[in-house]
N, C-alpha and C positions, 0 to 999 in steps of 0.2 A: 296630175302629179308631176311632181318634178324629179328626174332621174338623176342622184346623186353623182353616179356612173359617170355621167355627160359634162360632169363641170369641171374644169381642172383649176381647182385653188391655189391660193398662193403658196401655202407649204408643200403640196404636191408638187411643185415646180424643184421644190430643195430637197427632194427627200434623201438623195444621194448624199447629198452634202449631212443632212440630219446624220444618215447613218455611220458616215465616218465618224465624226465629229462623236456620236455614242461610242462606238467602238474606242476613241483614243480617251474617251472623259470616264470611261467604267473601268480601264485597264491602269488608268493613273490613282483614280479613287481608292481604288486596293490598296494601289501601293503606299498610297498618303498616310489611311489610315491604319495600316501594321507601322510606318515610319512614327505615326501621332501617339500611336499606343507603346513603341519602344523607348521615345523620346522623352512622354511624357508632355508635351509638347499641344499645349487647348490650343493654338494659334492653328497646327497643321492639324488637330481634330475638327477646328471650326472649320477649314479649307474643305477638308474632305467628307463636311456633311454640304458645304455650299455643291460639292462634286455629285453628294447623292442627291440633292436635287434636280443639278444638272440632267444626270442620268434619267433619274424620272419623269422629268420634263422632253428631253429627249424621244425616250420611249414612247411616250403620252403621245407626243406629235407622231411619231411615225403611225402609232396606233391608230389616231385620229385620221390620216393621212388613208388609212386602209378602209374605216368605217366610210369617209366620206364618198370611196369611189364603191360604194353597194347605190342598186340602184331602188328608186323610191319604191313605196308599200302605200296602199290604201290608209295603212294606218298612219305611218308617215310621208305623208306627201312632199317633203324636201328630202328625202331618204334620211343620211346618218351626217347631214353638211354641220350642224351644230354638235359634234363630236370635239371639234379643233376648239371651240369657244370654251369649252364645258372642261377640256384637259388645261388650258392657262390659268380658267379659275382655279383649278382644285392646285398648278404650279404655285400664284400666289397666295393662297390660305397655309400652303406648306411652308414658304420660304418666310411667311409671316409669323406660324410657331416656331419656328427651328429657329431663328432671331430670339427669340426668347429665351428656350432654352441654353442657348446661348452666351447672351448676357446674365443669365443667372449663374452657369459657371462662371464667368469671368469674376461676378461678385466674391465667389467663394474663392477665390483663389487670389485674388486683391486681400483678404484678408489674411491666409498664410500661401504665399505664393513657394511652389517644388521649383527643387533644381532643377534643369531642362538640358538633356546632351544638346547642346546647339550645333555642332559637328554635322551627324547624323543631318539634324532639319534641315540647316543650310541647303546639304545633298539634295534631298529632296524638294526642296521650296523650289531650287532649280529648276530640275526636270520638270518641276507644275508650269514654271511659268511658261517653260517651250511650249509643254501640251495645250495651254491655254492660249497662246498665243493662235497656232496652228488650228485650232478651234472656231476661234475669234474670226480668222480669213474665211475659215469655211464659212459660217454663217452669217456673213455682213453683208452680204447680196441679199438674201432672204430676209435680213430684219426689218425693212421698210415695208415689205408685205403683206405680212403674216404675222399673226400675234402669237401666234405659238413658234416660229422662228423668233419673232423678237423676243421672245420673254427665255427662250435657252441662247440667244444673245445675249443679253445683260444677265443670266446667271451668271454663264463662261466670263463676260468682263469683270463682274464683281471677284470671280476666282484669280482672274489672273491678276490683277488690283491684291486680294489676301495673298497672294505667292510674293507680291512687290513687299507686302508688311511682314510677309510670315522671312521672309530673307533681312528684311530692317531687324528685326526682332532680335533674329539668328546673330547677327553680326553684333548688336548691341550686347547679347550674354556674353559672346567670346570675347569681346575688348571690355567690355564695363563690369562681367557679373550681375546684371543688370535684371533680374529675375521678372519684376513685374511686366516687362517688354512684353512677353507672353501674352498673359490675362488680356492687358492692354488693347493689341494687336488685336488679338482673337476677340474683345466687345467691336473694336471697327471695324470687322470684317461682318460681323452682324447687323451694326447699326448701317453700314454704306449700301445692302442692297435693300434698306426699307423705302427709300424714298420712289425709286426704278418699280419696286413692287407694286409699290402703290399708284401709280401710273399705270402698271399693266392693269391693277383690278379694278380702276376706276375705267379704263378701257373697253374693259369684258362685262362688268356691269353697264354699262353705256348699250353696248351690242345688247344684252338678255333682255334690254328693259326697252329693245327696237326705236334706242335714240337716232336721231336723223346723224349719216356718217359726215363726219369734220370736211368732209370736203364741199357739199353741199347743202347751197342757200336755200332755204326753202321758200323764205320771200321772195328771193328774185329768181327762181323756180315760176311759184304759182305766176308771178309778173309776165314773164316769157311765155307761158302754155296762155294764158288770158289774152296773148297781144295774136298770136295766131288768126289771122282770117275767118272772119265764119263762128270762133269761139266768142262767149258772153260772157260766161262766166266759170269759175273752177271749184270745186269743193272737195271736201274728202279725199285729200292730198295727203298720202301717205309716203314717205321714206327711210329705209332701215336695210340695214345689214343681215343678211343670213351667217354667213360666215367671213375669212378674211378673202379680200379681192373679191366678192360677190353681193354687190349691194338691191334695191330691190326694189320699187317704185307702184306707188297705185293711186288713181282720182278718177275723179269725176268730172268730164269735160261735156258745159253746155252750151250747145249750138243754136243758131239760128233758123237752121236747116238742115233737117235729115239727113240731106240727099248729098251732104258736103260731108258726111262723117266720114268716108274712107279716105278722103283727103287732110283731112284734119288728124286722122290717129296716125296716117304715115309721117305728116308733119312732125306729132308729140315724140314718137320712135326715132324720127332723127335726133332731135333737141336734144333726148336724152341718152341717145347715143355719141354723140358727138360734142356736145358741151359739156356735159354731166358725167359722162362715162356709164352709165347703168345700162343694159340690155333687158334687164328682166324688170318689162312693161306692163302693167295692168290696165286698161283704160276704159270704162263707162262712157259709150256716147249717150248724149239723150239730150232732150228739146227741152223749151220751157214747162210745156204742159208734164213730160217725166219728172221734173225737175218737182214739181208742184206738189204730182200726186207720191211723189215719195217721201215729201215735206209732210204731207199729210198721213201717211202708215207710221212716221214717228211720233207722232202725237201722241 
């Protein structure tokens, strides 16, 4: 078993940061959407469902953040480390309906578009953009790490990007009268975090479906463990991601001689400590004759 407890992940590194960053994105969201609903205003109603994602992405990660440090069980032997994968998916399938929703108001309101206090919004779109801003620094160290960091990264950027539109908009009703600005506003505020989305779930589907991680060659992998002393040859070369920052490696390495295998597996633990960056090593010594007779149980 592997002891969840024992491993400190990428978003555990941020969770301080995560929780601020909740704190000021659940305390704004309020405020948006009483300003969205006074207003009248789908541009700061869109902003502040993009805020309830946030939030729940947010959460998600600290939550994940708390499963992942239980430590492992018979029944699951990595403990709770696919918690953080499991809460990005469920972030992008939301952020991918709420888009929708989304641009279907906008339809209906393109075709008779409400007067909009733009006064009020303006106010408001402000104050979002600080919050999102402030947001944004908190979590731009952790986005390179962590997919549940990065993925309430690029909500907050998409938010504060809608605060930039939801403010255009404002401005364009009070000098132009310009009503559709809204609707408008508010379909790009939906259609701009589809493409980010779809990046993270091709990501987190990558990870469930134990694709070998973007960092690592797996040809010039097996090449390297093969050129080792004493090795002949390499098979059943396994790599993949448990969660984020924790990837995870396993073969079959065979030798010439027995008696060189302690030599040879401290070799592969360096390579892939040190080239590779993985720790968490599985490695099968065995000779030709192992080699054979295990050719032969799969038949």
């Amino acid at each position: 078993m592997h002891g969840g407890g024992s491993v400190g992940t990428a978003a555990a590194r941020h969770a301080n940061r995560l929780g601020w960053a909740l704190g000021l994105t659940a305390t704004y969201m309020f405020a948006e959407i009483i300003g969205g609903l006074v207003t009248g205003s789908l541009a700061l109603l869109a902003d502040a469902a993009h805020m309830l994602t946030d939030v729940g992405g947010l959460a998600l990660a600290l939550l994940a953040i708390r499963f992942a440090a239980r430590e492992a069980t018979p029944q699951r032997t990595y403990g709770y480390l696919r918690m953080e994968v499991l809460s990005a998916l469920t972030n992008a399938v939301v952020l991918l309906l709420l888009t929708v929703y989304i641009l279907y108001e906008a339809y209906k309101r393109f075709m008779s578009p409400p007067e909009i206090l733009s006064g009020p919004m303006l106010a408001v779109a402000v104050v979002g953009l600080a919050v999102n801003l402030v947001s944004m620094r908190l979590l731009a160290a952790g986005s390179s790490e962590s997919l549940n960091v990065k993925g309430a990264y690029f909500e907050v950027l998409g938010d504060m990007l809608g605060s930039v539109g939801v403010i255009v908009a404002a401005l364009l009703m009070m000098w132009k009268g310009w009503w559709l600005a809204d609707p408008i506003i508010g379909a790009g505020i939906g259609l701009f975090i589809v493409p980010r989305t779809w990046v993270l779930l091709k990501q987190v589907t990558h990870i469930l479906m134990e694709g070998v991680p973007p960092n690592v060659d797996v040809t010039a992998l097996e090449r390297k463990l093969a050129s080792i002393q004493a090795v002949t040859a390499v098979h059943d070369l396994h790599v993949w991601t448990i969660t984020s920052g924790f990837d995870a490696m396993s073969c079959h390495v065979v030798v010439d001689d027995l008696a060189a295998g302690r030599k040879v597996l401290q070799e592969v633990r360096r390579i892939m400590r040190e080239e590779f960056g993985i720790d968490h090593v599985t490695v099968q010594i065995e000779d030709e004759e192992s080699r054979a007779n295990e050719a032969v149980l799969h038949i």
